[in-house]
N, C-alpha and C positions, 0 to 999 in steps of 0.2 A: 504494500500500500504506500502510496507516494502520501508527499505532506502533504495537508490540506492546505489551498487557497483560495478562496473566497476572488475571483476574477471574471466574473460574469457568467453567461449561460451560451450556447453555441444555439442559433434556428434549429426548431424541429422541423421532422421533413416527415411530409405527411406520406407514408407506405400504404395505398390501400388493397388490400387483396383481392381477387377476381372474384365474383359471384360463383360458391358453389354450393352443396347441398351440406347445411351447417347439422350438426346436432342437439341446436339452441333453435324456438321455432322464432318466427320473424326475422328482419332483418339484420345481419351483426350491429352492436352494439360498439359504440367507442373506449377506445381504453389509451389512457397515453404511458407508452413505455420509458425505461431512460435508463443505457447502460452505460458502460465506461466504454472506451476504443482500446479495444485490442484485449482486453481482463479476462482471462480464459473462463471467468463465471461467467462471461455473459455469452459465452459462444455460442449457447442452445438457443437464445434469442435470435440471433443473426442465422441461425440454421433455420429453426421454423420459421423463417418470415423467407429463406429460401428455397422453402419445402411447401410453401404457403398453405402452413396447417392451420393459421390463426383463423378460418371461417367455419372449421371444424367445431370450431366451438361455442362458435355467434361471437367474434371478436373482430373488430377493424381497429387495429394497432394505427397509431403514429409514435414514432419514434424521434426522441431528443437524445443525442449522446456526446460524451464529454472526453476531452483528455487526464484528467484529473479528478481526484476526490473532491476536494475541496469546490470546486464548481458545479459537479452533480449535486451536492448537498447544497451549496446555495441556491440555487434550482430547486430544490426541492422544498425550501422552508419559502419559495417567493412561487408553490403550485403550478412550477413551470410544466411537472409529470405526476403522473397517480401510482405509479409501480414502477420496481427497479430490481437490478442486480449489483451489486455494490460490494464494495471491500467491506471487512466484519467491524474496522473501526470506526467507518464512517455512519453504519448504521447503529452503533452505540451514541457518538456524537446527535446524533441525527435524533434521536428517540429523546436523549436530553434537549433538543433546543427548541423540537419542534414535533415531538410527540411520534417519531417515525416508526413506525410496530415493522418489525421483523416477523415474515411470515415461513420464508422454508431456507434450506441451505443450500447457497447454490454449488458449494464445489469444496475441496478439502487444498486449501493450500500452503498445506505447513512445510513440505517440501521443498516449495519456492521461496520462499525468506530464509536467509542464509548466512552464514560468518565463512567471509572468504581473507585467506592468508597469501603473500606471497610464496609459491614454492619451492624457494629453498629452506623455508622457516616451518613448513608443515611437519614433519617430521618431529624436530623441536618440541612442539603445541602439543602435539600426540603423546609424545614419549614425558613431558613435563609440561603440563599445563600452568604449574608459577612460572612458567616462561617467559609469560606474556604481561607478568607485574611491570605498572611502569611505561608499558606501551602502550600506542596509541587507539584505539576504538574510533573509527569513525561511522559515523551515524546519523541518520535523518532524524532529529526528535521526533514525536507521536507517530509513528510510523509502526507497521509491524515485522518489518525488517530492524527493528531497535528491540520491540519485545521480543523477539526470537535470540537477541544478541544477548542480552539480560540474562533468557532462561539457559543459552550456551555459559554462559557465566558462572549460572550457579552448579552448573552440572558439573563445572571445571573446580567446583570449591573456590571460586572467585567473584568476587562483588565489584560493580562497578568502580566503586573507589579506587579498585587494587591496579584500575586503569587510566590511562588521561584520556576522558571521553570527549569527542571535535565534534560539530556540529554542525555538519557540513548537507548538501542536498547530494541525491544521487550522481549528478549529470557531475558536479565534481569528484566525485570520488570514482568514477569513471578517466577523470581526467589527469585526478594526480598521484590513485592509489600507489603507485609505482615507482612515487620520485625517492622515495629512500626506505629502508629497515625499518625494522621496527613497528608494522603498523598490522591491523585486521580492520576489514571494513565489514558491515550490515550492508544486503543489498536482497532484493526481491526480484524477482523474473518480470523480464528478460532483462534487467541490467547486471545480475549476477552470470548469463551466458554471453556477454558483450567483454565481460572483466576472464573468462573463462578463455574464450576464443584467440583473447591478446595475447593470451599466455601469461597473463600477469597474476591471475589471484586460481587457488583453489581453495572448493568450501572444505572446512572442516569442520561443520556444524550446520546441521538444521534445525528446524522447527522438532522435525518427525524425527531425528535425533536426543533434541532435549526434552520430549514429550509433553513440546504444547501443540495445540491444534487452532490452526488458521481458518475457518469457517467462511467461505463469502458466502455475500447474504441475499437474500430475497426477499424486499423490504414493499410496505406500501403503508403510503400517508394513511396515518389514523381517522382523519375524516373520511375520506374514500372508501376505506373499508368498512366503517359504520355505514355508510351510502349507501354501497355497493357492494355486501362482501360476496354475490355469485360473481360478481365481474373478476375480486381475487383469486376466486375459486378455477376460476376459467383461466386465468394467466397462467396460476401455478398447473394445471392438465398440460396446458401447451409445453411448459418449460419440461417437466417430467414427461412429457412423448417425445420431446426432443432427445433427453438425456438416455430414455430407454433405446433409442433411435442409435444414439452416437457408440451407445457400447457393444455393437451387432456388426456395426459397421465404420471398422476402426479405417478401412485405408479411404474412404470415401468423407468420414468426418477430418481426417490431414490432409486431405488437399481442401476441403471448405475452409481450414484454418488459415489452412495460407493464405488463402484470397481474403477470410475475417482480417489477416493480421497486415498482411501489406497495404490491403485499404487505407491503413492507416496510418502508412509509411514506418513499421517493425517491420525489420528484415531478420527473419528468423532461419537459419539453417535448416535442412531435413533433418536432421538430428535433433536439433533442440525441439521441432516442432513435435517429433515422437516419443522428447521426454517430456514437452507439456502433458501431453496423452497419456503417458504412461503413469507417469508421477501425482499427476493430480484427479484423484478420485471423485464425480460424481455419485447420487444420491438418486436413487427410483423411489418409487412412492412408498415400496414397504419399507424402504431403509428411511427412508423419512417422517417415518410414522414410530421407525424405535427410535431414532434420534430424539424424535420430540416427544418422547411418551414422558407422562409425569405419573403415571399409575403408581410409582413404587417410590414413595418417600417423595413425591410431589416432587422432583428436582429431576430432568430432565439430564441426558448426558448434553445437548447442548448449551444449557443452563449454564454446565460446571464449564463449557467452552469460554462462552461469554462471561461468566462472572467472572474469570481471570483476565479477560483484555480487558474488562471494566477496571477491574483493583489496577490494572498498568493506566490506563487511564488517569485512575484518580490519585499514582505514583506522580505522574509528569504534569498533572495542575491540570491539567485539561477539561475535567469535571469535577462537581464535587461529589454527587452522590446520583450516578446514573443508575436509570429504572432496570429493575430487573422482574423475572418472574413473567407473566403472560401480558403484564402492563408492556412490556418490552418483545417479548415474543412468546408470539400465538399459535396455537397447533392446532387454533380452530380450522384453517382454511384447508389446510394438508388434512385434516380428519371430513371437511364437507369434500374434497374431491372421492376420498375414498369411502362415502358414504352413497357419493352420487352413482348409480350403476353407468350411465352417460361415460360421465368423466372419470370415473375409473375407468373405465375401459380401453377409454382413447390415451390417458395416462400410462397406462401400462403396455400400452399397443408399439407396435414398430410401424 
């Protein structure tokens, strides 16, 4: 997850899908969507609107999409979109400032946030982790490439103190990770396979390493979804026939990647494109239904996801005291698709 900046909103571009024989009766209904460019969470959006599954369900999407956190969410607290796919900190942010309810997950990306080292120092890091007392941590603040670098921290028996943490954005630590010793940097995909490719850094730490989990999100304004909540019902069917779609048909969803990705001027190798795929786990509607069960001690394993980017949250000032619980994320929507026979079916469908 990049930093957030608050830098305005990009035009929506109105997509309308061909008239076809919907499973909602009358004619589809509007929904405005809003992904990031390029966020492998949101890739099942940019498929089904290539698959044009969105009337299957009585939906006519328009679509608003962003380069950055920080501009989807101001977008979203100025109602510029009704639903979204989103990094997991921005829809924490988001629920605090503007009520944003988290509805499903869109993708598992603790893999992709990462502590990369120059390679001749990895070995070092491996074999002695007080190695690295003393040296430099660079890092994007509120980022989840910082909280992945934290939890590599503690796994190392080291606290950020035991580091000189810099404060730098990605685009420079792309640019200077390499001018001398001594240093590890936080970085999240694709800027961690741009620092890979150079030959200059390898990770020596992930997320799915220090065993936190990265969750992006599937979020929709809280008024919308009191509105509306068959319309979120319908979004999340679409995004889960996508995802049921994309795992059936792995060489046909990496070349749609690569046209998602280059659209938006990521130039991604076939390799790298194979470990987005590979590495970063989707969610079908029965896995989405134990993620968000709270049957068993009312606390949800996504719960315990988000209540730890919340506590890093409200480590680095950012919040004081973000919503949790179903104020924050709801498993009602994910429990009316698999309640509806309709949309279950087309959810679970290829």
């Amino acid at each position: 997850m990049r930093a957030p900046r608050i830098t305005g909103w990009i035009a929506a571009v109105l997509l309308a899908a061909p008239a076809t024989a919907t499973a909602a009766a009358g004619e589809p209904v509007p929904i405005m969507v809003s992904y990031q460019q390029g966020l492998y969470g949101s890739l099942p959006l940019y498929v089904a609107t290539e698959k044009e599954w969105w009337t299957a369900v009585g939906l006519r999407p328009s679509f608003v999409t962003f380069p950055a956190d920080g501009e989807q969410l101001g977008a979203g607290a100025d109602q510029v979109w009704e639903v979204a796919a989103t990094a997991p900190l921005s829809a924490i942010l988001g629920a605090d400032r503007f009520g944003l309810l988290t509805v499903g997950i869109a993708d598992d990306a603790s893999d992709a946030s990462v502590v990369m080292a120059r390679p001749k120092e990895v070995d070092a890091i491996f074999k002695r982790p007080a190695f690295l007392k003393g040296k430099e941590l660079l890092a994007t603040p509120e980022t989840t490439a910082e909280y992945v670098a934290r939890a590599c921290l503690a796994k190392w028996r080291l606290q950020p103190e035991d580091m000189h943490v810099v404060a730098v954005d990605p685009a420079d630590i792309l640019a200077h990770f390499a001018d001398r010793d001594g240093r590890i940097a936080a970085l999240s995909a694709p800027d961690d396979y741009a620092l890979f490719e150079k030959r200059a850094g390898i990770t020596v730490c992930s997320g799915k390493n220090a065993g936190v989990m990265i969750p992006g999100a599937l979020v929709a304004r809280a008024d919308f979804a009191g509105d509306h909540p068959e319309r979120v019902a319908r979004f999340l069917a679409v995004f889960l026939h996508a995802v049921a779609w994309q795992k059936t048909h792995r060489d046909e969803t990496l070349a749609l990647m690569r046209r998602f990705y280059s659209g938006y001027g990521i130039r991604l190798s076939d390799d790298d494109v194979a470990k987005e795929f590979d590495t970063r786990p989707t969610f079908a509607l029965p896995e989405q239904l134990k993620l968000l069960d709270r049957s068993h001690g009312g606390v949800s394993a996504a719960d315990g996801w988000y209540g730890r980017l919340s506590a890093y949250l409200v480590s680095a000032g950012a919040v004081q005291a973000p919503p949790l619980g179903e104020s924050f994320l709801s498993e009602r929507y994910v429990r009316w698709v698999a309640g509806d026979p309709v949309l279950k079916a087309f959810a679970e469908g290829e």
